[in-house]
C-alpha positions in Angstrom: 0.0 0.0 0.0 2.8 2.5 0.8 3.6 3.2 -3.1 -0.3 4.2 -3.4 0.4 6.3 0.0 3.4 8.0 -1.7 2.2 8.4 -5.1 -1.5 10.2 -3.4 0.8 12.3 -1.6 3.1 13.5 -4.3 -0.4 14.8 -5.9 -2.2 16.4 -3.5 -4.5 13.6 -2.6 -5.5 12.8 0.9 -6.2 9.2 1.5 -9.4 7.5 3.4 -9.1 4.2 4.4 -12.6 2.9 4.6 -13.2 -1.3 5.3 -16.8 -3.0 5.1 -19.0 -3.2 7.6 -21.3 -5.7 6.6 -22.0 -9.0 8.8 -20.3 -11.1 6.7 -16.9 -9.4 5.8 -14.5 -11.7 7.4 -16.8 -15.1 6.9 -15.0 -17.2 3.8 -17.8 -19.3 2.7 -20.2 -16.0 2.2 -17.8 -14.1 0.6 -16.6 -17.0 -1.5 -20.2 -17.4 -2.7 -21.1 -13.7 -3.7 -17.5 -12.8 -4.8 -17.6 -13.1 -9.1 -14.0 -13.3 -9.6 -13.9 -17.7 -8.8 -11.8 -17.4 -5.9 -12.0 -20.3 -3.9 -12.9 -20.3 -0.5 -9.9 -21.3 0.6 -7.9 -18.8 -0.6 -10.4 -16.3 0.8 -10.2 -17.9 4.4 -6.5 -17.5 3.9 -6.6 -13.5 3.1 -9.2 -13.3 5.7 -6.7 -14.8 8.5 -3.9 -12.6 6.7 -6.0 -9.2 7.0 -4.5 -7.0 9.7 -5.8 -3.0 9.7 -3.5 -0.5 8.2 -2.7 2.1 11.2 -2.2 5.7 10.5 0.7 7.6 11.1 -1.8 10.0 13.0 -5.4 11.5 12.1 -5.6 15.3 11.6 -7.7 18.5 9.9 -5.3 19.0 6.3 -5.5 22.4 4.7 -5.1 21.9 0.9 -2.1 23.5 -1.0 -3.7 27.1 -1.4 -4.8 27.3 2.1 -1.7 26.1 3.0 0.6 28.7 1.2 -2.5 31.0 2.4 -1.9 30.3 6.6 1.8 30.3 6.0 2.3 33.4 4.4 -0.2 35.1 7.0 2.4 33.8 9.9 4.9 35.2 8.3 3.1 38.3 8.1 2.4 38.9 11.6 5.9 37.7 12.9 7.2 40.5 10.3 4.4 42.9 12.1 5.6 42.3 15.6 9.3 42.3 14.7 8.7 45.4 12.9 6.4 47.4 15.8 8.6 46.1 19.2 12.1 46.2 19.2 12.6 44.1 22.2 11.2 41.5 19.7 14.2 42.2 17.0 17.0 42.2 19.6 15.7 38.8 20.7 15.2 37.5 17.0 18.5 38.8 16.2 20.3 37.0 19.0 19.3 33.7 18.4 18.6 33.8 14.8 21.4 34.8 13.9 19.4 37.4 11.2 20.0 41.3 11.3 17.6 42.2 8.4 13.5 41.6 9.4 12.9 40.7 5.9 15.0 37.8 6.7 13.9 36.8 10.1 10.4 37.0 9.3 10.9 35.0 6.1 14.1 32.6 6.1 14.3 31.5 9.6 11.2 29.2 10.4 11.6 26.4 7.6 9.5 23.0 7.0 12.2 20.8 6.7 11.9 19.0 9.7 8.4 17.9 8.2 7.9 14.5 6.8 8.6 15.0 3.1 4.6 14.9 1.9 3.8 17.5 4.6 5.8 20.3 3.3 3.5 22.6 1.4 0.1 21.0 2.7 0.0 22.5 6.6 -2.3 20.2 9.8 -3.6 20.2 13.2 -3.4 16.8 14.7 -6.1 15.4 16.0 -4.1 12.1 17.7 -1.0 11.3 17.0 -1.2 7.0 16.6 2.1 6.2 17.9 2.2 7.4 21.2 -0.3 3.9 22.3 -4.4 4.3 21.3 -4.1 4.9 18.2 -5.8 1.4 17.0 -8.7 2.0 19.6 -9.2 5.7 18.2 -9.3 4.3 14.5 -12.1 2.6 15.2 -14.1 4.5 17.0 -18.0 5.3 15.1 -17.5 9.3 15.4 -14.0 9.1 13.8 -14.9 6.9 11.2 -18.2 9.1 11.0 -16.2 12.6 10.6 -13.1 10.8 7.6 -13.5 13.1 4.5 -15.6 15.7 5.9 -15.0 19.5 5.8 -14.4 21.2 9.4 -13.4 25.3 9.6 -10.0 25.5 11.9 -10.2 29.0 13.8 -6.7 30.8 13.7 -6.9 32.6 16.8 -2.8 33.6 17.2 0.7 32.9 16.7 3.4 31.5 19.4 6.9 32.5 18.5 10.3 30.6 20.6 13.3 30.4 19.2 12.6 26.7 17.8 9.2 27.2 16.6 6.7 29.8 14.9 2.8 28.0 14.9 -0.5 29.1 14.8 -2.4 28.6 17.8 -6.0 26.5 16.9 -9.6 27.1 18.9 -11.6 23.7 18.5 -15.3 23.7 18.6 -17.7 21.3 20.0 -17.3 18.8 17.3 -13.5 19.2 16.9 -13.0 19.3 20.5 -15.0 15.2 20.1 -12.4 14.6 17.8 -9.1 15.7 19.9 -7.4 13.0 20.8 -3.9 14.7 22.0 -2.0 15.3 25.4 -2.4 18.5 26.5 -0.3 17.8 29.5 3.1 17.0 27.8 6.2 18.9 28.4 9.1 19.9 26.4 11.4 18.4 28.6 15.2 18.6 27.4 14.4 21.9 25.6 16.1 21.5 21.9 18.6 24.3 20.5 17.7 26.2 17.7 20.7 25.5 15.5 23.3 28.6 14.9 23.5 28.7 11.5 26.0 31.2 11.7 28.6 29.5 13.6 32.2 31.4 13.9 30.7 34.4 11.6 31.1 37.3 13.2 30.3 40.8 12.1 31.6 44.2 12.8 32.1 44.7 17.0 31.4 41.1 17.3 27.9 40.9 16.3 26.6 37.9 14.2 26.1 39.0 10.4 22.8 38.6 8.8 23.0 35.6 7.0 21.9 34.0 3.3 18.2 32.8 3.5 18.4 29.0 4.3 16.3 28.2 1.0 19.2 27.6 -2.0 16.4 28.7 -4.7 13.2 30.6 -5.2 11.8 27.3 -6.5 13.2 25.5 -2.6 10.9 28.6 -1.1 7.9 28.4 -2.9 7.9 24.4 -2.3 7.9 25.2 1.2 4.5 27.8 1.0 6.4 30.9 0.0 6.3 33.6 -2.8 7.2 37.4 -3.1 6.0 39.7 -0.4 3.1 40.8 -3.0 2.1 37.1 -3.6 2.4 36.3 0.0 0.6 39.4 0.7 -2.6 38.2 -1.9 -2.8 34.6 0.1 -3.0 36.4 3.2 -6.3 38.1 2.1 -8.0 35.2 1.2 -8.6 33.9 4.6 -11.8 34.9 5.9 -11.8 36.6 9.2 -14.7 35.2 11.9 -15.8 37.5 14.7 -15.4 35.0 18.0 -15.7 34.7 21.4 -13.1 33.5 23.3 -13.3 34.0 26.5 -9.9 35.4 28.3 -8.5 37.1 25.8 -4.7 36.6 27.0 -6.2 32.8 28.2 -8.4 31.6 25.9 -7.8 28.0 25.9 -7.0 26.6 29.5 -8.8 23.4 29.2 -9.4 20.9 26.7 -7.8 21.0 23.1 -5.0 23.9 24.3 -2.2 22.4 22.6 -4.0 22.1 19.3 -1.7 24.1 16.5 -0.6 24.5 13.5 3.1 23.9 12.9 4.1 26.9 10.3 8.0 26.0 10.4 10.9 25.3 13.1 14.7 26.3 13.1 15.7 23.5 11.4 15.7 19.5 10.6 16.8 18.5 14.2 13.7 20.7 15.6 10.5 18.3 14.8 7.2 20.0 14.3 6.0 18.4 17.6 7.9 20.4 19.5 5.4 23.4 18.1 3.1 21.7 20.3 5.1 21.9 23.4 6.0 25.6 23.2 2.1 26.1 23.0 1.6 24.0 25.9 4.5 26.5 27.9 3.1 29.4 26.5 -0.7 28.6 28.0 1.2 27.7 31.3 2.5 31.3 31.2 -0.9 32.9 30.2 -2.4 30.7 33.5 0.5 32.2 35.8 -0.3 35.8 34.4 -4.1 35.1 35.2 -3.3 34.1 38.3 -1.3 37.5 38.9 1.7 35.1 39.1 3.8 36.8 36.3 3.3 40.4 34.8 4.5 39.6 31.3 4.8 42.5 29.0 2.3 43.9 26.3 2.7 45.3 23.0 -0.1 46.8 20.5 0.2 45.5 16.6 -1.9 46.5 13.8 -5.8 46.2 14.1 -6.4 45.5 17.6 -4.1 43.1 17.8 -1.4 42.1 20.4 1.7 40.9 21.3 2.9 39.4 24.9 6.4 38.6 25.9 6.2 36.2 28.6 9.9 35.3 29.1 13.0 35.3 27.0 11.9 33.5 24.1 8.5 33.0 24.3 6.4 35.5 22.2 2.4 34.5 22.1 0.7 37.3 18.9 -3.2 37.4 19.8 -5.8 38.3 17.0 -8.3 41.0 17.1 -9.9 38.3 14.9 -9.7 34.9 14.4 -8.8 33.3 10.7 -10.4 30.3 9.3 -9.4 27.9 6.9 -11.1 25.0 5.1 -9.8 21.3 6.4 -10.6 18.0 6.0 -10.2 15.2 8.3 -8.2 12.1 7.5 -5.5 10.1 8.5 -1.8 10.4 7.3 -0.5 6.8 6.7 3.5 7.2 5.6 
């Protein structure tokens, strides 16, 4: 099955595993008798005993290719907005990045290559993640099977910037929320290094020069959901903006379904995207201990109504005025 799985990928196509659910569907002698091809039963009882269930990789809400190129160009667009309104913002950028031009901060840094090949220019929320134990049990539960090919808006509702990640933050409704099968109590743990890619380059009074985007091509950049800033710019206005309510503004999701994202790039191939996941789940700790009038983390204003928190060194959390949307569909990833 896995050339199928490769060769729908390499197009654009999302696969659905579906099997039969009729009475008799692993019963030799009735499937022997209605099957037209003369198979003989025994042969049949043999596949039967051979079948096992194909398990995903993990189950999640897929954007297609223009949405895709649509929700990464708008990250892009409000990293670029915060670095270019708070300066604290570019000093930190510029320290670990390595970058002294925004232009190439906002757009060079964050790459996809740490995603599996058939993810790079087609952008997910998980939903469960199979190999961490349940995924089998999951698979086969009605309401999954139920929801497999159909069409669910993902609410954009921010951005969570750390040296290792930039994502988009996800608010889950009622029938997503059914669907969420993820631990929103895992930590980071060892924390990972962003990688220096500027190693033993040194600029004028020591500072790190800015440094050559990390895409070789144009072709390399628009593979990974990029364009000009006037084509980016044109995919950014096609997502439709949705007035919501969510609660807290600076806490929106405390409970159920806070670490749900949307991995828009990391520092590099030894930062995987689920680590996006993790800096979410440190950032909403951060939001709880500034509710809690724990920590006074500092604000900044960006364009529309929107803002900007720094909560620590390295941790930068962008909250819409609005929340995005983008078409999805649900279906498992199987390579």
């Amino acid at each position: 099955m896995n050339s199928y799985f490769s060769l729908a990928s390499k197009h654009g196509y999302h696969v659905f595993l579906l099997e039969s659910k009729t009475p008799w569907r692993r019963d030799p002698k009735e499937l022997a008798r209605r099957n037209t091809h003369s198979v003989p039963e025994e042969v049949i009882a043999r596949k039967v005993g051979e079948f096992r269930p194909i398990p995903a990789l993990y189950f999640a809400w897929f954007s297609d290719e223009e949405g895709s190129r649509s929700l990464l160009a708008l990250g892009r667009r409000w990293l670029r907005r915060g670095l270019d309104s708070c300066q604290r913002l570019r000093e930190e950028f510029a320290d670990f990045s390595g970058f002294s031009d925004v232009n190439d901060m906002a757009r060079h840094y964050f790459t996809r290559d740490a995603c599996l090949p058939a993810n790079r220019r087609v952008v997910h929320c998980t939903a469960k993640f199979c190999g961490g134990g349940g995924g089998e049990e999951y698979a086969e539960r009605e309401d999954v099977i139920d929801s497999l090919g159909k069409i669910f808006d993902i609410r954009i509702i921010g951005f969570v910037v750390t040296p290792r990640t930039l994502g988009a933050r996800v608010l889950l409704d009622g029938n997503e929320l059914s669907l969420w099968g993820q631990d929103d109590e895992e930590s980071l743990g060892v924390v990972q290094k962003p990688p220096n890619r500027l190693k033993g380059k040194k600029g004028k009074k020591g500072k790190k020069s800015s440094s050559k985007p990390s895409f070789k091509t144009r072709e390399d950049f628009l593979k990974s959901g990029g364009g000009s800033e006037e084509e980016e710019e044109a995919f950014c206005d096609r997502l439709q903006e949705y007035e919501d309510e969510v609660g807290d503004r600076f806490y929106p999701v405390p409970g159920r379904g806070r670490r749900a994202h949307v991995t828009l790039g990391t520092s590099g191939e030894d930062v995987k995207p689920v680590t996006t996941g993790l800096d979410l789940l440190e950032a909403v700790r951060a939001e709880r201990a500034a509710a809690e009038g724990r920590e006074q983390p500092q604000t900044f204003s960006l364009e529309g109504g929107s803002e900007l928190r720094r909560y620590k060194e390295g941790l930068w959390v962008v909250y819409l005025e609005k929340a995005v949307v983008f078409d999805s569909v649900f279906a498992g990833h199987y390579t």
